[in-house]
N, C-alpha and C positions, 0 to 999 in steps of 0.2 A: 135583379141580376146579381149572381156573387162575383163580387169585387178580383178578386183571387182564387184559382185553379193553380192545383198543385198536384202534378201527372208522376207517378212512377214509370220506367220507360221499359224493363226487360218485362214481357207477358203485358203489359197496357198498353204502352204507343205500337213498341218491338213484336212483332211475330215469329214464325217458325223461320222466315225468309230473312230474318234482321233486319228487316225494313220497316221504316214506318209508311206504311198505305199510304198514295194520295188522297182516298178518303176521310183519313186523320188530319191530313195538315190543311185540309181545305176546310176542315169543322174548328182548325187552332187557327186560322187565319180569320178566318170568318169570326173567332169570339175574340180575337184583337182588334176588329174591325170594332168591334161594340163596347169596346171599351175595358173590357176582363183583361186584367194583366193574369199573365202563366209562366208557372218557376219549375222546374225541372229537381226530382228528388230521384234519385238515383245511386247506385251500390256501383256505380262505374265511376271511373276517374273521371277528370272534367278534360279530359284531351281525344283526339281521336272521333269517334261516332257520338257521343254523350257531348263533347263539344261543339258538333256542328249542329246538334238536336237543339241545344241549347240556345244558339245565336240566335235559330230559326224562330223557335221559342218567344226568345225574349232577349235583345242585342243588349237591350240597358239595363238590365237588372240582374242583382245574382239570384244563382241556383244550388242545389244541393247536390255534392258527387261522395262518393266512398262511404257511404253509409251514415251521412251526416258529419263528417270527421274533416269536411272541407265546402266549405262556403266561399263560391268565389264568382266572379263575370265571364261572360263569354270568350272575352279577352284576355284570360290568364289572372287579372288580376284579385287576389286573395281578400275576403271580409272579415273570415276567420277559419283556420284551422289547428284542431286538437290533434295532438302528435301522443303516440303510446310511450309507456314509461320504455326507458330501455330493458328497462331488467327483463319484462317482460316480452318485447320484442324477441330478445338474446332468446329465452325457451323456447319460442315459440320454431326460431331457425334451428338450435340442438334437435329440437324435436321432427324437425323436414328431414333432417339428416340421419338420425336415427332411424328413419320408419321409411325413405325413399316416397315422401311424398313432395306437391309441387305449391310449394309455397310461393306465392306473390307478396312484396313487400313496396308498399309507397308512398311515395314525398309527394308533397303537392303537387311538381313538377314532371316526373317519371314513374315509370313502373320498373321494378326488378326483380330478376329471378337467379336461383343458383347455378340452376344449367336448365337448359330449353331440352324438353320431354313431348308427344304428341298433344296432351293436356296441358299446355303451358302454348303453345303454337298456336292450336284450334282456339281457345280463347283469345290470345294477342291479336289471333284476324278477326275475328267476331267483332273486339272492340274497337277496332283499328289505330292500336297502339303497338308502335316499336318494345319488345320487352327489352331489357339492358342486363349483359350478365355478369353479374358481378360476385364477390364473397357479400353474404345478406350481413353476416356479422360487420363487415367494415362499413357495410351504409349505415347498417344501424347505429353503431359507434361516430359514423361524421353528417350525419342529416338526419332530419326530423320526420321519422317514420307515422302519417299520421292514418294509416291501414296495413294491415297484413290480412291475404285471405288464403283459404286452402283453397283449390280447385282439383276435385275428386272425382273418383268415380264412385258410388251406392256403395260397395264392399269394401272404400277406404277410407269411408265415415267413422266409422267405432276405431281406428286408429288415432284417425285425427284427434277425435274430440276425447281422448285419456288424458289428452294435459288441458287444463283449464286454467290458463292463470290467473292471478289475481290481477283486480285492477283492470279486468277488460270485459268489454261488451260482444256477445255472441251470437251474429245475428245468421240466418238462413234462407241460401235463397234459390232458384231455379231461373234457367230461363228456356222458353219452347224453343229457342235457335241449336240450343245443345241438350237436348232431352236425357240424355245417360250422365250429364255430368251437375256436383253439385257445387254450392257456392260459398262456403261459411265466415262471413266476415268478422275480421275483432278488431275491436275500434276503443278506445281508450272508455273505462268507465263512466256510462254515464252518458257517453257520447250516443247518440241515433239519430234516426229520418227525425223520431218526433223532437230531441232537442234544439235539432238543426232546423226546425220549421217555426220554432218559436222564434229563433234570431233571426232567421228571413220574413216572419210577420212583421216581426217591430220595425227591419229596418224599410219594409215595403209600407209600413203604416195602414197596415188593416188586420183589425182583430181577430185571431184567428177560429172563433165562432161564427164569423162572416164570410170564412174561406171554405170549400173545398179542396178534398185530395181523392185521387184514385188509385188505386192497388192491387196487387193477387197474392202477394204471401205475407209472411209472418214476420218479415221482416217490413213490412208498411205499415204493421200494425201498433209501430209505437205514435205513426204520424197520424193515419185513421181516428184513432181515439182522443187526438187533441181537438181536430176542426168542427165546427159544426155543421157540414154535410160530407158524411164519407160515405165513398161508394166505391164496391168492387165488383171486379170482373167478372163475366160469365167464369172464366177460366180458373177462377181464385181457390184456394185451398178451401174443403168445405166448412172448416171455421170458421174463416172471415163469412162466408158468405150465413151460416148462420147466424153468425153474431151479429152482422149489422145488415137494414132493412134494404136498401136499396142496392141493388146488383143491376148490373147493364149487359151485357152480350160480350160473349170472349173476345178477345183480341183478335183471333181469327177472320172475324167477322168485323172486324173495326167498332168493336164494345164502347172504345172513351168516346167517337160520336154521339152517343148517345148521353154520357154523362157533359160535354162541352154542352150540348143544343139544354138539356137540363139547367145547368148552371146560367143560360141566358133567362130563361123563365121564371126560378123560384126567386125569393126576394128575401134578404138575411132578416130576422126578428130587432 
């Protein structure tokens, strides 16, 4: 049995309906029953739908939110998280302002935006989180911003990505609930799913050659190539799935079923 399952949740647990299946939680309940602890790594804050996922998950233990940039419990309470230099926060707000796109900015605590747009809304319900509107430059300047993401649509991608700051991590992501829109998270250097899964190995105490993780984009793939069993989705970008051996059934289809009932069977080296 692997010890440890480590579920990304938009296109793995999440569908087109943002639900996770009864299917899914009756295959997570069922490999709690057996003894598998399950940690939640995820590009969503830890509040809202990613926190109730979470409790459900695993009530005692932390999980990963904001693209590894925040390690904390069900319960609010924080393990560890990495906060962006300001400097680069600050461009990153010039640059929403300059180009009319919808920048998200967050503390460990809240989400903010500069002014609420239909792509700013449609995600806020997606993850069921209050957005707060504020000037980004003053959060940035009085709280410890430890994500900021674009939230685009296809043709306001090449805007976005002409500033690249220094010092930040640029990660890409989708999910099947909002098919036309993308997701591009920056996260302080250095920072990702796979550094954020080494400090939730250690502090879980099991090696993360003896863990599994499950995934669909490019943005799992820093945590994929840490564990020793990764497995993606039917649904997964066709790299991942060429790159690594084991693929399960799309999300559609309730796919991590099949990688949970897996994870009961194999047996870590």
């Amino acid at each position: 049995m692997i010890p440890l399952v480590i579920l990304d949740l938009d296109g793995t647990m999440v569908g087109s309906n943002g639900q996770v299946a009864p299917a899914v939680w009756a295959a997570v309940e069922g490999a709690r029953e057996q003894g598998i602890k399950l940690a939640l790594c995820t590009g969503r804050p830890g509040l809202g739908v990613a926190q109730r996922v979470a409790r459900r998950m695993g009530q005692n233990n932390p999980h990963v939110f904001q693209s590894g940039a925040h390690i904390a419990f069900p319960d609010g309470e924080t393990l560890k998280a990495s906060s962006l230099k300001e400097a680069s926060a600050l461009q990153l707000v010039r640059h929403a302002r300059e180009h009319g796109l919808v920048l998200e900015v967050y503390t460990p605590h809240h989400m903010y935006v500069e002014r609420k747009t239909r792509l700013s809304e449609v995600h806020a319900r997606m993850i069921g989180v209050q957005a707060l509107v504020r000037d980004l430059s003053e959060v940035v300047a009085s709280e410890p911003v430890i994500r900021a993401q674009w939230v685009l649509s296809p043709e306001q991608e090449p805007a976005a990505m002409a500033l690249r700051p220094n010092g930040v991590t640029v990660s890409r992501a989708t999910s099947p609930a909002l098919t036309d829109t993308l997701f591009i998270s920056l996260t302080r250097a250095g920072v990702s799913k796979g550094s954020a899964i080494q400090d939730l190995a250690a502090h879980m105490k099991v090696p993360l050659n003896h863990a599994m993780a499950v995934g669909d984009t490019a943005g799992d793939l820093p945590m994929l190539e840490l564990v020793g069993f990764p497995v993606v989705m039917g649904n997964a970008e066709p790299s991942l799935k060429a790159r690594f051996a084991q693929v399960v059934g799309d999300v559609e289809h309730a796919g991590v079923v099949e990688a949970l009932e897996l994870a009961l069977t194999l047996r870590p080296a």
